[in-house]
N, C-alpha and C positions, 0 to 999 in steps of 0.2 A: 437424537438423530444427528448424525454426520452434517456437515454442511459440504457443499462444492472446495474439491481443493483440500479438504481435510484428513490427514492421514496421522496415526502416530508413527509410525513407521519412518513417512516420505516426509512428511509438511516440514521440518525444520531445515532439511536440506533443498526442498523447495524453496524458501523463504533465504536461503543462502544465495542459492543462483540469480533470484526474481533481483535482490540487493544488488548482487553483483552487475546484472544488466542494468539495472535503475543509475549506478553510478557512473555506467560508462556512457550512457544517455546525456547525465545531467554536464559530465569532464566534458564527451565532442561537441558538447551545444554551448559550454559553457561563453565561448566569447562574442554568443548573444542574446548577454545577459539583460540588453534592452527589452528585448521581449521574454513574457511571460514562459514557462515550461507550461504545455496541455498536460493532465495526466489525469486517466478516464479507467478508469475502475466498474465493470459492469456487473462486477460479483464479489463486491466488498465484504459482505456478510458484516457482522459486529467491531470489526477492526482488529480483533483477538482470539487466538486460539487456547481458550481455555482448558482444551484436554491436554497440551504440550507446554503452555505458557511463554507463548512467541505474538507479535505481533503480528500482525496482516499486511499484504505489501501496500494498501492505502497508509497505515500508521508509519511501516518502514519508509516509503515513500516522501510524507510530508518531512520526518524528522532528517532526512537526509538531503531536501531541498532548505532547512530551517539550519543544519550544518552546514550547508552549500551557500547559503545566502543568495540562495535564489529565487527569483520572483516566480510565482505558478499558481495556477490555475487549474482545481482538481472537480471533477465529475464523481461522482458518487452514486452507485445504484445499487439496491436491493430487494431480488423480488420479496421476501422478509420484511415486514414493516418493521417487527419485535427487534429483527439485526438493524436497521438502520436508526430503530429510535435509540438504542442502543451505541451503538456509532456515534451519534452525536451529541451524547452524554457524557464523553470520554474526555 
């Protein structure tokens, strides 16, 4: 079954845009870098799209606050228990 968000078609150029927005977020906030970034995921699923083999924008997200060196703070949800235990096995 499909998950939310998953397309072979769309998803990788999804996942292009989501990046793109996530960077411009983390650049105009960057010189308040005292506080944490929020970033709230309410449909993370597994963090991986294994029918295209792309990340999830929770995954894209962290590794691009971990290149940013920036401090944040991430929410995590999924109605999936199997995608979230999954998730946090990664």
């Amino acid at each position: 079954m499909k998950g939310t968000g998953e397309s072979k078609k769309h998803t990788r150029w999804k996942e292009v845009g989501i990046r793109c927005a996530m960077w411009r977020m983390l650049h105009i906030t960057k010189h308040l870098n005292r506080y944490p970034f929020w970033f709230i995921d309410l449909n993370c699923g597994c963090g991986r799209n294994k029918t295209v083999n792309c990340d999830g924008a929770c995954i894209e997200f962290i590794k691009m606050a971990l290149e940013e060196n920036r401090r944040y703070i991430a929410y995590l949800c999924d109605r999936d228990e199997g995608n979230f235990d999954e998730l946090c096995n990664i």
